[in-house]
GULOPA-290667 format. One record per residue (C-alpha): residue in three letters; z, x, y. Coordinates in steps of 0.5 Angstrom, whole numbers. Example, Ala and Ser with C-alpha at 12.3 -4.5 7.8 and 13.67 -1.06 7.14 Angstrom:
# residues 2
ATOM, res, up, east, north
ATOM, ALA, 16, 25, -9
ATOM, SER, 14, 27, -2
//
This chain:
# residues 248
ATOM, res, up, east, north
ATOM, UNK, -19, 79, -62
ATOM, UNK, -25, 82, -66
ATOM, UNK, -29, 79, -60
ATOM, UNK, -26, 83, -56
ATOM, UNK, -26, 88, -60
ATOM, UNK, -33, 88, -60
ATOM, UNK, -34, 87, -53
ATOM, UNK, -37, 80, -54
ATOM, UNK, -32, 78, -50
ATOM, UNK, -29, 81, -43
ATOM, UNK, -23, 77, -43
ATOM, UNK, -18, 71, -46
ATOM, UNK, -14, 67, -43
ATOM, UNK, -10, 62, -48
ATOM, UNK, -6, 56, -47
ATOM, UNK, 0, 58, -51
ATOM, UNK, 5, 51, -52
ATOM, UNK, 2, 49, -58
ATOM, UNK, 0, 56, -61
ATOM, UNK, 4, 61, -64
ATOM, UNK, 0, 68, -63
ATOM, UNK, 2, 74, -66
ATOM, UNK, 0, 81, -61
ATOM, UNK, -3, 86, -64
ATOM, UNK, 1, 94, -63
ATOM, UNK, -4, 94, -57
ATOM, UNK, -3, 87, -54
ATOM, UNK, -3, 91, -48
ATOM, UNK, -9, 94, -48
ATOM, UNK, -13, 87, -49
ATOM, UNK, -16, 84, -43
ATOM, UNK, -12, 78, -46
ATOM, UNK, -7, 72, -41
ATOM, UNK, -2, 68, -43
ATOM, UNK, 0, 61, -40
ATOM, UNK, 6, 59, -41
ATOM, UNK, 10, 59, -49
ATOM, UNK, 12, 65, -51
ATOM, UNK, 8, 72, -48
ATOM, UNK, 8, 74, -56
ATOM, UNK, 7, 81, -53
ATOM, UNK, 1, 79, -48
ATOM, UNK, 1, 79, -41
ATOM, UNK, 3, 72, -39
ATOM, UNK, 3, 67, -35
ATOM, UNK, 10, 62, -34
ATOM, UNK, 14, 57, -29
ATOM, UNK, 20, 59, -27
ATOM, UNK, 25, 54, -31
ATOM, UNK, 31, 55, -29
ATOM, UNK, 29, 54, -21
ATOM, UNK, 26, 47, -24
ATOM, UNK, 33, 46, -27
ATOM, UNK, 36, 47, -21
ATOM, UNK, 32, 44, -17
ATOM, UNK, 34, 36, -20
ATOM, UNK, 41, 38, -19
ATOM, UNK, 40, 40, -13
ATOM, UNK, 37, 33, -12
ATOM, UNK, 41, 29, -15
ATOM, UNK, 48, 32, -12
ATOM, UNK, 45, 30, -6
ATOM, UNK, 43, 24, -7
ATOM, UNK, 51, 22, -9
ATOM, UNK, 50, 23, -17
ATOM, UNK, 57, 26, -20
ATOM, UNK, 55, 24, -28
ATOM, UNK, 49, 25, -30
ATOM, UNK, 47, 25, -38
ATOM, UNK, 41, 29, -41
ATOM, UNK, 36, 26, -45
ATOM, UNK, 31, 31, -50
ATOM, UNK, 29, 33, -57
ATOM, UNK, 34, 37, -62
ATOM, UNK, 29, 42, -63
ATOM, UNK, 31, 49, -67
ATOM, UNK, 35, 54, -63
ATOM, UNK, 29, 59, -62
ATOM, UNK, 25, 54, -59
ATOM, UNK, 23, 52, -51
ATOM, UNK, 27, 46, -51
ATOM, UNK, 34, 48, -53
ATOM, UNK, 34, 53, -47
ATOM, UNK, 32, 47, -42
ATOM, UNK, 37, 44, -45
ATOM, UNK, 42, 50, -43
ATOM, UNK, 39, 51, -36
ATOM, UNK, 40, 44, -34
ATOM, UNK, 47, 44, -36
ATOM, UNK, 49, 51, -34
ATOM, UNK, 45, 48, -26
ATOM, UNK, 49, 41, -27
ATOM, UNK, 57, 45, -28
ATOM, UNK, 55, 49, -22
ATOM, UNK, 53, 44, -18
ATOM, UNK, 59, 40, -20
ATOM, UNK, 56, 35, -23
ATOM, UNK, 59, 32, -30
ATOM, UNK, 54, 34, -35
ATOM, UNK, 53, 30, -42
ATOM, UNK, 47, 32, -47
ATOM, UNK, 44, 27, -51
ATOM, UNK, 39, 29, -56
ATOM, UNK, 34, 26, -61
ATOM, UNK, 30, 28, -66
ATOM, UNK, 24, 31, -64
ATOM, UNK, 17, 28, -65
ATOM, UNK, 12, 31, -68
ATOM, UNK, 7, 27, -68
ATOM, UNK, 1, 25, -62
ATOM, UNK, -2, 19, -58
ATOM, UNK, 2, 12, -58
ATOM, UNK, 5, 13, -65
ATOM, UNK, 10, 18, -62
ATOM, UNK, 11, 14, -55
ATOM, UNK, 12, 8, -59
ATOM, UNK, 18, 12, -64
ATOM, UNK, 21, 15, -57
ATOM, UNK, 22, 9, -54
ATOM, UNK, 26, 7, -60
ATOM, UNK, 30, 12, -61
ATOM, UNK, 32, 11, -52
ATOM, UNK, 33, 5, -54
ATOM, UNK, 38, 6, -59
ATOM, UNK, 41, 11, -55
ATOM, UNK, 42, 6, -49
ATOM, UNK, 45, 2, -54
ATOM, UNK, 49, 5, -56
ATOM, UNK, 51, 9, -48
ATOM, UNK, 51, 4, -44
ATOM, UNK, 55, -1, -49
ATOM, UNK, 58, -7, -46
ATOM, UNK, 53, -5, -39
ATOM, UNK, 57, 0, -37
ATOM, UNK, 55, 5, -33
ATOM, UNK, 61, 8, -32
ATOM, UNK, 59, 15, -36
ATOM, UNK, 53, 17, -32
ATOM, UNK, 48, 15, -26
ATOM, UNK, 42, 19, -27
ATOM, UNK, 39, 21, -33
ATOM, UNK, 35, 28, -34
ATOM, UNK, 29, 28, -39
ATOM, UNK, 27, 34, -43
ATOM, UNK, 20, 31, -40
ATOM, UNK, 15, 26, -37
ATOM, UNK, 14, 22, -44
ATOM, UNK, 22, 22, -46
ATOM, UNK, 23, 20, -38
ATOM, UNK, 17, 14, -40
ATOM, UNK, 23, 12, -45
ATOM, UNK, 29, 12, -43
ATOM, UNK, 26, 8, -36
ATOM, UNK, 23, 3, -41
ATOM, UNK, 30, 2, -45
ATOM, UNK, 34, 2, -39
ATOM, UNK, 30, -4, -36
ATOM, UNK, 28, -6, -43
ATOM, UNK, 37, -7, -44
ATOM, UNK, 37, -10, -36
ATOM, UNK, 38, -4, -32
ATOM, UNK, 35, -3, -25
ATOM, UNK, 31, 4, -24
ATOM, UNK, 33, 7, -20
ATOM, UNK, 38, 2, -17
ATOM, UNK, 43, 2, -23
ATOM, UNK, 41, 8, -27
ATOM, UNK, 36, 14, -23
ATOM, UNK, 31, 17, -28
ATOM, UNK, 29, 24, -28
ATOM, UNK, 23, 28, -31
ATOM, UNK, 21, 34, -32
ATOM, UNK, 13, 37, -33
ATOM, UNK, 9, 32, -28
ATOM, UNK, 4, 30, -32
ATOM, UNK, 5, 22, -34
ATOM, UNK, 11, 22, -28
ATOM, UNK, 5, 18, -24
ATOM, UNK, 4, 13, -29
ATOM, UNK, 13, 11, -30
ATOM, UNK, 15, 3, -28
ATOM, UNK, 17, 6, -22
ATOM, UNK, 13, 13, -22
ATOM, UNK, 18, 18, -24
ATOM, UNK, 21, 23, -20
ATOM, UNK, 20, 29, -24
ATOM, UNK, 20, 38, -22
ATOM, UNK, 12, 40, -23
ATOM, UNK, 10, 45, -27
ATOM, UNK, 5, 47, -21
ATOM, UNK, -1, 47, -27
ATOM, UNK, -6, 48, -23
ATOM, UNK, -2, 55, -20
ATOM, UNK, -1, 58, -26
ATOM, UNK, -9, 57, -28
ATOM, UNK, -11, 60, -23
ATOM, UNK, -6, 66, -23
ATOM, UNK, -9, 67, -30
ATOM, UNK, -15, 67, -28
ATOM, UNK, -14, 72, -23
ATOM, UNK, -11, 76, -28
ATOM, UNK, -15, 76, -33
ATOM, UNK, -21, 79, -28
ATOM, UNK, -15, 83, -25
ATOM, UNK, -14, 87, -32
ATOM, UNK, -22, 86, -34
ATOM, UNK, -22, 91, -28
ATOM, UNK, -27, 87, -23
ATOM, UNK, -21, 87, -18
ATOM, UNK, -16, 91, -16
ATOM, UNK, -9, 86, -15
ATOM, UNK, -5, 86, -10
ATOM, UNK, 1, 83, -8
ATOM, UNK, 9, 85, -8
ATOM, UNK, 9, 85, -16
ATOM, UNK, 2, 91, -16
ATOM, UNK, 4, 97, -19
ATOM, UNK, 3, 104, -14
ATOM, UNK, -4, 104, -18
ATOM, UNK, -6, 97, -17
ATOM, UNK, -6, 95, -23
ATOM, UNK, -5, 88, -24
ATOM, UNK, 3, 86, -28
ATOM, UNK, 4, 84, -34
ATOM, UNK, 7, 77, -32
ATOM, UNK, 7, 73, -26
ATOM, UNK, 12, 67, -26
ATOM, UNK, 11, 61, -22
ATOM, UNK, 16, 56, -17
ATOM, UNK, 16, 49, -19
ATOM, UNK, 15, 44, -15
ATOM, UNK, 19, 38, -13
ATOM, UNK, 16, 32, -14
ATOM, UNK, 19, 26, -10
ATOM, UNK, 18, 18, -13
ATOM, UNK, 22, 12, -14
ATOM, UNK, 25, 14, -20
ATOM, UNK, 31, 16, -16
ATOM, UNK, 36, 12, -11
ATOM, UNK, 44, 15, -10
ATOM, UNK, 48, 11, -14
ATOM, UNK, 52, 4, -14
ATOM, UNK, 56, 4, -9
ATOM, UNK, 61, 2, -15
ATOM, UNK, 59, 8, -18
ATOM, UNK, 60, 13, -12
ATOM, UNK, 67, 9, -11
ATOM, UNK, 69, 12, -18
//
């Protein structure tokens, strides 16, 4: 801010997932963009997460799923996690599909530490849902993200199951999708996109250019927010059901 405040600086742009800022009266009056978490009173930049949502339902239902169980972290109701997980069941019960949430313990700390802690806790909850190796409860599970993806696909071949033959996998974020055994399946958060976008808006507002599309004010005057499609990324995580499962 003082920076700003004494033009060392044009503009800012932060990464704001792992940050919390706290806006001044006159956040918008700085030169200052968002992406992603919470605008906090900046001008911002995010992926439209509900579409994201929709967009793995909407996926599954037309591969033949009808029972789908949804892996992620018990995060406290203010943050990101718990409106991802509301989405998800919100697009599944109005794409037909039987939704169920699995929650565990969020993880906090980085590196292989926490991969290794994930997939404990998948494998545990595979235990203790797919007791008896039935998969009668479910044929595809949802993850709140790549790195819960990574575990839960790695319990269920670790418990004997076949991905995607017996149990279809899903992620969400697509930054260690490619890396899955199988690469996962997983909805982008076209990070590349919303980088871009904010560096055209943070030059927008600086004032070297005038923006221009459908969202402009009639001065030209760049937004306050700019939300970006997801994307689908297809890989080998999913597969329509058993024939089994589908008969049910």
């Amino acid at each position: 801010m003082d920076y700003l405040r004494d033009r060392r600086l044009d503009g800012l742009v932060i990464p704001t997932t792992s940050m919390k800022l706290q806006a001044p009266a006159n956040a918008q009056m700085l030169n200052i963009v968002t992406i992603g978490g919470s605008p906090g009173g900046f001008a911002h930049v995010s992926f439209d997460e509900p579409m994201g949502l929709a967009l793995v339902t909407e996926h599954l239902k037309e591969l033949g799923h009808q029972s789908v169980q949804w892996y992620g972290p018990a995060l406290p109701g203010s943050q990101p996690g718990v409106s991802r997980e509301q989405a998800f069941l919100r697009e599944a019960f109005a794409a037909g599909l039987r939704g169920r949430v699995c929650l565990v313990e969020d993880i906090g700390e980085a590196g292989k530490a926490m991969i290794e802690q994930m997939l404990e806790k998948a494998q545990a909850l595979c235990a203790a849902y797919l007791k008896d190796r039935n998969l009668g409860r479910f044929t595809a599970v949802v993850c709140y993200s790549d790195m819960y993806a990574l575990a839960a696909e790695r319990a269920l071949v670790a418990a004997g199951y076949r991905v995607p033959g017996d149990v279809s996998v899903m992620g969400f974020d697509d930054c260690w999708a490619a890396l899955g055994q199988p690469p996962l399946t997983t909805v982008s958060h076209e990070l590349f996109e919303m980088g871009r976008q904010a560096g055209r808006l943070v030059v927008a507002r600086i004032g070297q250019t005038k923006w221009v599309s459908a969202r402009a004010t009639q001065d030209g005057a760049p937004p306050d927010s700019v939300v970006v499609k997801p994307r689908l990324v297809l890989r080998a995580s999913t597969a329509p059901p058993p024939a089994s499962a589908a008969a049910r």
